[in-house]
N, C-alpha and C positions, 0 to 999 in steps of 0.2 A: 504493500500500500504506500509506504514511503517513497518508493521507486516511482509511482504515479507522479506523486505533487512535487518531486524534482523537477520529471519533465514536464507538469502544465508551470512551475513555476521557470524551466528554462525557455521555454515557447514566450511565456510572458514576458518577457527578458529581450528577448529579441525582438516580438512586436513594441515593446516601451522604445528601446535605441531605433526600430525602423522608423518612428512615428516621429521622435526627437530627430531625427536627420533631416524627416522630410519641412518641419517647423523650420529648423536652421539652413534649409536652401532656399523655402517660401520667404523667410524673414533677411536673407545673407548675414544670418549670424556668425563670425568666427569661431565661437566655441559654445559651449552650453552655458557657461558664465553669461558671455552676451547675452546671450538669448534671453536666461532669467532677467537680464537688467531691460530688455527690453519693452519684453513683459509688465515688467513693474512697472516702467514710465509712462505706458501705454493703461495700466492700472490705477496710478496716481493722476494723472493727467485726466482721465475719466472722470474719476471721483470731484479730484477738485474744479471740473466742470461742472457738473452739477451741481457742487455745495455753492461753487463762486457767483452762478446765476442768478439764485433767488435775494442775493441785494443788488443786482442791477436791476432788475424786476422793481424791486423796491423803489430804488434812486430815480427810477424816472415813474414812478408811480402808475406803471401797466397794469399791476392789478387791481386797480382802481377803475380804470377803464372798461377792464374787459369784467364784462357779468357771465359770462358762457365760460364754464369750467374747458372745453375742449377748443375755444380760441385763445386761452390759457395757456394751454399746454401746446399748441401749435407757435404760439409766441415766444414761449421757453425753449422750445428745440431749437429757433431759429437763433436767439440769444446763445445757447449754448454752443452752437456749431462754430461759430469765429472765438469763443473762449475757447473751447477745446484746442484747434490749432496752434493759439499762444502761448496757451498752459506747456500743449507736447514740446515745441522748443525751447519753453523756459524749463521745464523739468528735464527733458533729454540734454540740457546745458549744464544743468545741476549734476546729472549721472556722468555728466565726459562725455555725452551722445549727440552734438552737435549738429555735425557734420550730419550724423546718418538720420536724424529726425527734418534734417534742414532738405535731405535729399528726398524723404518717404513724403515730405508735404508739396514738392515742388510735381514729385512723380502722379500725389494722389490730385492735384491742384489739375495738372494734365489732362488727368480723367474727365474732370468735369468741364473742362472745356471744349474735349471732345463734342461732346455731347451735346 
């Protein structure tokens, strides 16, 4: 029985490292370090989007304006979307990740030009 959960725990082994490679080509992470810090700044950088919104919300007195809970919240996403991109390269500046936060905004900036 031992012998079994070796091998689902070596199988598991190998799908964890195949999935982590495929993160670290999707992202051009250097190493798995990168990658965590990547993560993080893309997880900080979220967060303190959202918390950072609801006093500019405030500051210009939006929600005073809007009575409809869902043009609300269509007003904070938009608020949010230009924080969020500021936050990522003030925070990937704070990590050492300048450079590659300065390159992923210009690349995803691209995108939507396309478009």
């Amino acid at each position: 029985m031992s012998k079994d959960w070796y091998t689902v725990f070596k199988i598991l082994k190998i799908i964890r490292e195949d999935m982590i490679n495929k993160l670290k080509k999707i992202f051009k992470a250097t190493s798995n370090w990168h990658l965590f810090i990547i993560f993080l700044v893309f997880g900080i950088s979220g967060s303190l989007s959202v918390i950072v919104s609801e006093p500019i919300i405030r500051l210009f007195k939006i929600n005073e304006l809007i009575d409809h809970y869902i043009f609300y919240i269509m007003i904070r996403i938009l608020i949010i979307f230009p924080v969020y991109q500021i936050l990522l390269l003030f925070v990937g500046t704070l990590f050492g990740q300048y450079k590659y936060f300065l390159d992923f905004e210009k690349k995803m900036l691209m995108r939507f030009k396309k478009k």
